[in-house]
ChimeraX commands (.cxc) that place a marker at each C-alpha (Angstrom):
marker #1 position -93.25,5.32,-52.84 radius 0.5
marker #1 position -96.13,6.86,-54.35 radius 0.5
marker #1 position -98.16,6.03,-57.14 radius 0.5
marker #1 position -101.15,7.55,-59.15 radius 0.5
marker #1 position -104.37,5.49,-60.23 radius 0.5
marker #1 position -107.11,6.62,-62.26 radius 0.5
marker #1 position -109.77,4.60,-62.87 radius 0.5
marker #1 position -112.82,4.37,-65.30 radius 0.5
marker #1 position -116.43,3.92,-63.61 radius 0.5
marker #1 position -117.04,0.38,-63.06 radius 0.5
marker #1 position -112.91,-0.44,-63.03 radius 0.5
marker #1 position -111.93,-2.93,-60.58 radius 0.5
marker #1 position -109.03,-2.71,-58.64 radius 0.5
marker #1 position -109.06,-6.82,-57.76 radius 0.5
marker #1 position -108.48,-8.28,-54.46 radius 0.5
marker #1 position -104.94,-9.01,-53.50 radius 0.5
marker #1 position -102.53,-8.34,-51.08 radius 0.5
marker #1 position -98.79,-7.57,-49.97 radius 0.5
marker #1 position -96.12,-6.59,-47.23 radius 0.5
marker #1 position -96.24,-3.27,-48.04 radius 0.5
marker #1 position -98.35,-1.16,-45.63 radius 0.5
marker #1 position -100.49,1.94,-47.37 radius 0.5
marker #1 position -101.87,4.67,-47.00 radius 0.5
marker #1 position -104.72,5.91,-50.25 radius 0.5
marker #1 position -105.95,9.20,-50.85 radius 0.5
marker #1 position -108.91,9.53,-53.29 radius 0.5
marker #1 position -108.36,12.54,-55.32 radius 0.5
marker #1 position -110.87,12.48,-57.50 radius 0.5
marker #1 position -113.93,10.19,-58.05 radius 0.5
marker #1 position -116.00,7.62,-55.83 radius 0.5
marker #1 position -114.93,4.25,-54.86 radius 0.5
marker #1 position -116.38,1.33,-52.60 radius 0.5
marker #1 position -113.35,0.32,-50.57 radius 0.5
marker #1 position -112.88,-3.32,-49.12 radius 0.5
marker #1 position -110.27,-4.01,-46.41 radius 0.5
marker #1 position -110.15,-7.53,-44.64 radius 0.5
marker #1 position -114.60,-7.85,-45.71 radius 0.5
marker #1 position -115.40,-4.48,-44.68 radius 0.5
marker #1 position -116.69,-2.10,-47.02 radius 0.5
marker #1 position -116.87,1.57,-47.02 radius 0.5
marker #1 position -118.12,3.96,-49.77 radius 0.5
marker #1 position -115.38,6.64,-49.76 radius 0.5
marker #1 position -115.49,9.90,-51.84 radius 0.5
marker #1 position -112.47,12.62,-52.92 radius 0.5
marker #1 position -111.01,13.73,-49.97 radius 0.5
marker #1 position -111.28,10.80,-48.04 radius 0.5
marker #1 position -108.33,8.31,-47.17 radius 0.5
marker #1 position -107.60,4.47,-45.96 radius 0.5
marker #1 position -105.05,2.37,-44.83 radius 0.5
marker #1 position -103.87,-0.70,-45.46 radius 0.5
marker #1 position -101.74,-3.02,-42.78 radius 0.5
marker #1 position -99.18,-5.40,-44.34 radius 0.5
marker #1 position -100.99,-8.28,-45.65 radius 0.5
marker #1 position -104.34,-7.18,-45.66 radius 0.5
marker #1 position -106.89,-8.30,-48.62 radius 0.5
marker #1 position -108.17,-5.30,-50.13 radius 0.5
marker #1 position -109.56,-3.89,-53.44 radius 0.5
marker #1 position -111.76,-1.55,-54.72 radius 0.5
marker #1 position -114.28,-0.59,-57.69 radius 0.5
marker #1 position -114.51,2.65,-59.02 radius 0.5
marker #1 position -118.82,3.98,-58.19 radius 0.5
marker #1 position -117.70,6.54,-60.95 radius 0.5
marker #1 position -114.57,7.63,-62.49 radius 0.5
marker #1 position -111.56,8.90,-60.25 radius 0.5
marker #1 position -107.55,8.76,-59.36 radius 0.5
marker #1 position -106.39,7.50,-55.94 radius 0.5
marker #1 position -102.80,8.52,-54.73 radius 0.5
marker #1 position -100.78,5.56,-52.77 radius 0.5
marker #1 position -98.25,5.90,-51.09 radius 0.5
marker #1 position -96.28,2.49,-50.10 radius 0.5
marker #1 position -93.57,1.30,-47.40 radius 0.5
marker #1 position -91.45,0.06,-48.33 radius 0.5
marker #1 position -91.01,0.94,-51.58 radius 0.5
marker #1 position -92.97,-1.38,-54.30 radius 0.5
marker #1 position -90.10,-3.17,-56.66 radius 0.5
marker #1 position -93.08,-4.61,-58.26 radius 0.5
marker #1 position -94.07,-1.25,-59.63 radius 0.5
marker #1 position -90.15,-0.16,-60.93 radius 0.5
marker #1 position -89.98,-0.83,-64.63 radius 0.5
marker link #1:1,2 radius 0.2
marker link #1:2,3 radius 0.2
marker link #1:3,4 radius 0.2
marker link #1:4,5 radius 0.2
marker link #1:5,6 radius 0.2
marker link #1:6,7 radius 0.2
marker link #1:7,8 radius 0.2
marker link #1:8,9 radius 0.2
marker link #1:9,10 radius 0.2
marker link #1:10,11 radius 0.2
marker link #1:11,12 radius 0.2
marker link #1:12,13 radius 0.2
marker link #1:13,14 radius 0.2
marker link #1:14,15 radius 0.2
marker link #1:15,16 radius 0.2
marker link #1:16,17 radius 0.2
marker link #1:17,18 radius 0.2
marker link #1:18,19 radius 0.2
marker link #1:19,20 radius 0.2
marker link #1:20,21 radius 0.2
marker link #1:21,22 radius 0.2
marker link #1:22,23 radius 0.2
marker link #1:23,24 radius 0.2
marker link #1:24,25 radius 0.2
marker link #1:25,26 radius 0.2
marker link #1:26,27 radius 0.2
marker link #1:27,28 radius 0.2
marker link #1:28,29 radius 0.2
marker link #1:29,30 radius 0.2
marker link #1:30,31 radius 0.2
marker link #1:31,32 radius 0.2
marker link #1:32,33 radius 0.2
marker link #1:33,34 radius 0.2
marker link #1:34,35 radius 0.2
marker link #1:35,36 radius 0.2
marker link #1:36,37 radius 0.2
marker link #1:37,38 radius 0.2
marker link #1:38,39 radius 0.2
marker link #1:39,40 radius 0.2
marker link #1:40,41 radius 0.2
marker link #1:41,42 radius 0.2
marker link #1:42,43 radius 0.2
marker link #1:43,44 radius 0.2
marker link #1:44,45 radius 0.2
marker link #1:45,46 radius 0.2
marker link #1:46,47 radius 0.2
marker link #1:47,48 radius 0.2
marker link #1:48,49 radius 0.2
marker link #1:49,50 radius 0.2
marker link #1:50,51 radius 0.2
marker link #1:51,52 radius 0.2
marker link #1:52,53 radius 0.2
marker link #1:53,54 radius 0.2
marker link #1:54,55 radius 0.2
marker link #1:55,56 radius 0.2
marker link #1:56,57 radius 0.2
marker link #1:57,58 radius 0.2
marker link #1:58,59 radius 0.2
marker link #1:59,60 radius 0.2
marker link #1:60,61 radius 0.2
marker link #1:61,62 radius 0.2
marker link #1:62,63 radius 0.2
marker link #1:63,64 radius 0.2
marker link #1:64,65 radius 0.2
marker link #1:65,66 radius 0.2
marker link #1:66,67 radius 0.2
marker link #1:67,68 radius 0.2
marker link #1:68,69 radius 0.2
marker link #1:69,70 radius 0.2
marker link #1:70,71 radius 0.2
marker link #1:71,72 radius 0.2
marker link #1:72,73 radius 0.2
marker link #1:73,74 radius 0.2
marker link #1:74,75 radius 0.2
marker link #1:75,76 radius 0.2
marker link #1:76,77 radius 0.2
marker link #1:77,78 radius 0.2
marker link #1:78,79 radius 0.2
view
């Protein structure tokens, strides 16, 4: 499954996680990454991933879009 953020600057994308692994490509924008406590300032072109079950999050250093891309699929995100 993938999926298309955008974010504001100074949009949070709160700590959580799920059983999903993924995979995020920042298209646009700048965003300070965490993953399990580590943080990384990442910029567009850069990616991350995400293991199943991982705490992660992010906040948007300016405005931008990140592309996900989930397995399995999210039935959270199907309306």
């Amino acid at each position: 499954m993938m999926v298309s953020v955008e974010f504001d600057a100074g949009a949070v994308g709160a700590l959580h996680k799920h059983p999903h692994r993924q995979v995020t490509y920042v298209a646009s924008g700048a965003f300070r990454v965490r993953i399990d406590g580590r943080e990384e300032d990442l910029r567009a072109g850069d990616s991350f991933f995400v293991a199943a079950d991982a705490l992660h999050g992010v906040v948007a250093l300016e405005a931008g879009t990140l592309i996900d891309v989930f397995t399995p699929a999210r039935d959270d995100f199907v309306a």
